[in-house]
C-alpha positions in Angstrom: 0.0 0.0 0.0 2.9 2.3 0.6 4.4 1.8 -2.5 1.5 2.6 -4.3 1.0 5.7 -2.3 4.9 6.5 -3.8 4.1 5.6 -7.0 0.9 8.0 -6.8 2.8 11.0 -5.6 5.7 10.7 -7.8 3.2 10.3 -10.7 1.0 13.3 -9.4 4.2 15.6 -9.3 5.2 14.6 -12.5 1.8 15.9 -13.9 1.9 19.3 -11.4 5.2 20.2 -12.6 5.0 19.4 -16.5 2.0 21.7 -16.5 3.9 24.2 -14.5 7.0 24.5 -16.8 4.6 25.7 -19.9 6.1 28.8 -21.5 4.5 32.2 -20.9 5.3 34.9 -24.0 4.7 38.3 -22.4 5.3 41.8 -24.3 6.6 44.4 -22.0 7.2 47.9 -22.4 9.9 49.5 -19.4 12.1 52.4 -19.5 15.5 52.0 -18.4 17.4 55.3 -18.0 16.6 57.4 -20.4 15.4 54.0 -23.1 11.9 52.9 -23.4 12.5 49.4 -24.5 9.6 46.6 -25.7 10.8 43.3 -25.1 9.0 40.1 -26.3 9.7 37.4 -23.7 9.6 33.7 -22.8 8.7 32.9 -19.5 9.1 29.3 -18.0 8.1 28.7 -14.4 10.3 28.1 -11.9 12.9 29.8 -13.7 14.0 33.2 -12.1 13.6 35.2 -15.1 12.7 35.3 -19.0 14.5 34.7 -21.9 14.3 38.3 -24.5 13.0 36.7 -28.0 12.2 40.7 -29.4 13.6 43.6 -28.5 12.5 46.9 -29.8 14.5 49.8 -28.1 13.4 53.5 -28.6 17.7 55.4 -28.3 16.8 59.1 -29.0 14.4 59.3 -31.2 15.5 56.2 -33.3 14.5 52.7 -33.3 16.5 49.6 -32.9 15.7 46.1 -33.0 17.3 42.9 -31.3 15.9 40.0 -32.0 16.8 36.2 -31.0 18.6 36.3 -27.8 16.8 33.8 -26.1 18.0 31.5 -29.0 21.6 33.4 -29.7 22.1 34.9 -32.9 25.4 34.5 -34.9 28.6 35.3 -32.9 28.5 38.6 -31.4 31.2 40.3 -32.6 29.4 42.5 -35.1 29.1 39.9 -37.3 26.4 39.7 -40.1 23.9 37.7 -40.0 20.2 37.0 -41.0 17.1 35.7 -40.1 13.8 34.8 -42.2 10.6 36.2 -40.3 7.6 33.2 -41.3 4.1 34.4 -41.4 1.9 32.2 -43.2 2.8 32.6 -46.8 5.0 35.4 -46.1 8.6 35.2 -45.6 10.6 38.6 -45.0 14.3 38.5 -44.9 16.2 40.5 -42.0 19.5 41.1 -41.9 21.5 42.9 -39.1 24.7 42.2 -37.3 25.5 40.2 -34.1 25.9 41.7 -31.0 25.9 40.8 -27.4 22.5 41.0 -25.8 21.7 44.2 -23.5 21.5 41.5 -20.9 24.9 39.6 -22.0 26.3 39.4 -18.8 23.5 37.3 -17.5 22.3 35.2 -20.6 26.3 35.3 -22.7 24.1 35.2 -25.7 24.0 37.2 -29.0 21.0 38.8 -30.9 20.6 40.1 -34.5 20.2 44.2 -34.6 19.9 46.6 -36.8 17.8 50.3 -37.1 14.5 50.0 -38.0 11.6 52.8 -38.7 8.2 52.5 -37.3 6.5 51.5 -40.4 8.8 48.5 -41.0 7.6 45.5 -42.9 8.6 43.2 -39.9 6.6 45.8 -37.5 3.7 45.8 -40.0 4.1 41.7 -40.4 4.2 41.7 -36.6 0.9 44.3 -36.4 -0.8 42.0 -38.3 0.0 37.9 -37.5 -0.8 36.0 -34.6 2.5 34.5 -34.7 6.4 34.9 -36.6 8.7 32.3 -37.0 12.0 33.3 -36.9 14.8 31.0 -38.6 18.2 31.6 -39.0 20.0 30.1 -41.7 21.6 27.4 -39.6 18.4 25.8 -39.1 17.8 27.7 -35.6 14.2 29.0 -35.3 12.0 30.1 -32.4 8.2 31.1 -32.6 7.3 34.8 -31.3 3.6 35.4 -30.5 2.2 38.9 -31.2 -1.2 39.0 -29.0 -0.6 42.2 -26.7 2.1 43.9 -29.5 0.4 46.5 -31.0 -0.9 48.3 -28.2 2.1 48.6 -27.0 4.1 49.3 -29.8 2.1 51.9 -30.4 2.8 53.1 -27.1 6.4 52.9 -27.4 6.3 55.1 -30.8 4.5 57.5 -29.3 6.9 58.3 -26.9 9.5 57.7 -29.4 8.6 60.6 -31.6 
């Protein structure tokens, strides 16, 4: 009887934490110092913090994207590199360099940037898809829902201009 009541709880907190450890994909606008920056993030529980899939970063009165640090883009040392955006039938190619992530010290991973204006065809292919599929040439591709993005996009260009 005891080992069945083992068996039961191991099994039970199997289940409890599988469900637990589903990803969370939040859009959150913040300003740091003088930046307002919109980050697309993972979120796993359990694990102290999220991973940064999107950045969008308003620097003066410019606008800057970083995306794929929660996968690590390329090498980081200014390196080019590209990524495919996947929407449906629509495939956009971006191309940036590699750079250390703003949160580098923490992560040691590498994201694609580049300069971007606010009528951008990844912003407007973002605006309007559920979902992008990023892909890098290696192979490497993650999936960045946009439910919550264009509220506060529009947010962060607003205080951008």
């Amino acid at each position: 009887m005891l080992r069945s009541a083992v068996i039961f709880l191991f099994l039970f907190g199997a289940t409890t934490s599988c469900e637990a450890a589903a990803p969370k994909f939040l859009w959150i606008l913040a300003k740091e110092g003088n930046e307002q920056i919109l980050r697309g993030m993972d979120f796993i529980a359990g694990d102290d913090g999220g991973d940064t899939a999107v950045r969008i970063t308003c620097i003066g009165k410019k606008l800057q994207i970083g995306i794929g640090a929660d996968a690590s883009i390329g090498k980081g040392e200014h390196d080019p590199v590209s990524l495919n955006a996947i929407a449906g039938e629509t495939v956009l190619k971006i191309v940036g360099t590699s750079e250390k992530s703003k949160n580098w010290e923490m992560t040691a991973s590498n994201e694609l940037v580049k300069s971007i204006e606010a009528d951008d065809p990844l912003i407007k292919l973002m605006l309007d898809q559920k979902q992008i599929v990023f892909r890098e040439a290696s192979g490497k591709k993650f999936t960045v829902p946009t439910s919550g993005f264009g509220s506060r996009f529009a947010k962060l260009k607003s205080a951008c201009t």
